[in-house]
N, C-alpha and C positions, 0 to 999 in steps of 0.2 A: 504494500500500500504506500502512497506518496504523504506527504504530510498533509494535505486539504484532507485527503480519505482519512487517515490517520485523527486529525482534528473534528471529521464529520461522526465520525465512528463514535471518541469519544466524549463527545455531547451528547449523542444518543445513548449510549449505554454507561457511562460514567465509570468505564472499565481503566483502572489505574494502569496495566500491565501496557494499556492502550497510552493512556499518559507518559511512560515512562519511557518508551519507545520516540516518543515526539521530543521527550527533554532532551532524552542522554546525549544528543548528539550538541548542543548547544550549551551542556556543563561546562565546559572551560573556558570560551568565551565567557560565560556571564560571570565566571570566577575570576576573571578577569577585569570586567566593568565591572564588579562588585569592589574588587582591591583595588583601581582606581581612586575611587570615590572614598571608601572606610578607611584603606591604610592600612590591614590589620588582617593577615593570612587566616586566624580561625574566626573572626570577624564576618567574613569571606566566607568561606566555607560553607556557615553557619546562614549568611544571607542566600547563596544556590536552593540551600536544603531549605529555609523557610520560602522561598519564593515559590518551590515543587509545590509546599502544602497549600498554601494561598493559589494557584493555579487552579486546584481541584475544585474550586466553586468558582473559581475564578470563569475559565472559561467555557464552562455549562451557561454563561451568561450574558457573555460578550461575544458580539461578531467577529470575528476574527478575518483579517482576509490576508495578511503576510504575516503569519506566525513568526517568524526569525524579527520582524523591524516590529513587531508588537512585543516579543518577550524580551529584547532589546530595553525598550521605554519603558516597558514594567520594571526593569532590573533596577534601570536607572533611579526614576521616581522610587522606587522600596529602600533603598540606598540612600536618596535625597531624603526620604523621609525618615530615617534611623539617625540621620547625619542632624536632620532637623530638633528631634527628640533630643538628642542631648546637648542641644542648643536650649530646649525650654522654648522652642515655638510651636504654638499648636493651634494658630489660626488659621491654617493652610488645610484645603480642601483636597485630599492626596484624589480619592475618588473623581474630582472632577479634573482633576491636573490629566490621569490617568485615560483620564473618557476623552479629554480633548488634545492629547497626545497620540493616542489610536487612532481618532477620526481623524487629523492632520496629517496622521502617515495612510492611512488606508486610502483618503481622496488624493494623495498627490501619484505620482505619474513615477513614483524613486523606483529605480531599478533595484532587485538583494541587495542589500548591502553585506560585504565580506568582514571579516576581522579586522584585515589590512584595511578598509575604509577607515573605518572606528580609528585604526593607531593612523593613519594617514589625517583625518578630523582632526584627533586631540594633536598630533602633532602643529599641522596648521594654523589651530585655535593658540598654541603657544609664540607663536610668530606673532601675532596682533599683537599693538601695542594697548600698557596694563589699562585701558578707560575702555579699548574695544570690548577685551577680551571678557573685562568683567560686567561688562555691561550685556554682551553676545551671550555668554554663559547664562546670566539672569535671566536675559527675555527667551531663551533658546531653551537651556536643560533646566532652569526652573520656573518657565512659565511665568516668572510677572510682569507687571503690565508696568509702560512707562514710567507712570508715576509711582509705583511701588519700587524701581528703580531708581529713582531720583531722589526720593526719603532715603535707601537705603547707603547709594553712593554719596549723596549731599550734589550729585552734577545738577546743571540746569537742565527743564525737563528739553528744551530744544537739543542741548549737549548729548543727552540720554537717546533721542530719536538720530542725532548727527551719526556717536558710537557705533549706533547698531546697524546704522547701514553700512556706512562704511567699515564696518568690519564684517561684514555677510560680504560685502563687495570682494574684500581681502581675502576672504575665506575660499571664494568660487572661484579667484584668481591663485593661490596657493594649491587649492585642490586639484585644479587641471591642468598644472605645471607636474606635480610630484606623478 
């Protein structure tokens, strides 16, 4: 079975064995974006294996249409949201970050993305200079909206709308160089 069948299969049956087949092949990559973001090898580990169990309702519930760029954004956001947690923020709607992360990838036009994309990204994204980057990061891998970017940098909010284009710009020119 391919992973749609794979995916189709189990939402209708809710058969783990069927789950576990669609993960295994995606464990190390996300151990990967997981140690990115936490820092922290059984941190990590630990994020893969709780991400498996959150899956299992997870997606009996959500549309899925590129399994690999949805469990990607899930990784991320679960990551961000641990990262968050012991920061002591907890105004942040991870559910709807998650739902509007999905639909953003599901309606655009992105071809799979590989491994080497992802370290190809963060590489690029470390090339921006530090007002793109943090700004690119903020409205990109956590979702906020300008002005929750401009409280949180202190930029002006025109500076915050400047950043982020021109660093998408830098981004799409860096990316199709490497």
């Amino acid at each position: 079975m391919d992973e749609k069948e794979l995916l189709t299969y189990y939402k209708q049956t809710g058969d783990l064995n069927t789950l576990g087949k669609l993960y295994a092949p995606y464990m190390s990559l996300l151990y990967g974006v997981c140690y990115k973001y936490l820092q922290d090898e059984e941190r990590s580990q630990d994020a893969v294996m709780q991400i498996f169990e959150e899956l299992i309702v997870k997606l009996r519930g959500h549309e899925v249409e590129n399994f690999k760029s949805w469990l990607y954004v899930y990784a991320r956001n679960y990551c961000l949201m641990q990262l968050r947690k012991g920061k002591k923020i907890t105004n942040v709607d991870i559910e709807d970050n998650l739902y509007e992360s999905e639909q953003q990838l599901n309606q655009s036009d992105e071809e799979d993305w590989t491994e080497g994309d992802f370290k190809k990204l963060e590489t690029c994204l470390g090339t921006l200079n530090n007002e793109q980057e943090t700004c690119v990061r903020l409205f990109y891998l956590e979702q906020k909206c300008y002005r929750d970017i401009a409280e949180i940098t202190g930029f002006d909010l025109n500076k915050v709308k400047s950043f982020i284009q021109n660093g998408k710009r830098n981004l799409k020119i860096c990316m199709e160089k490497k």
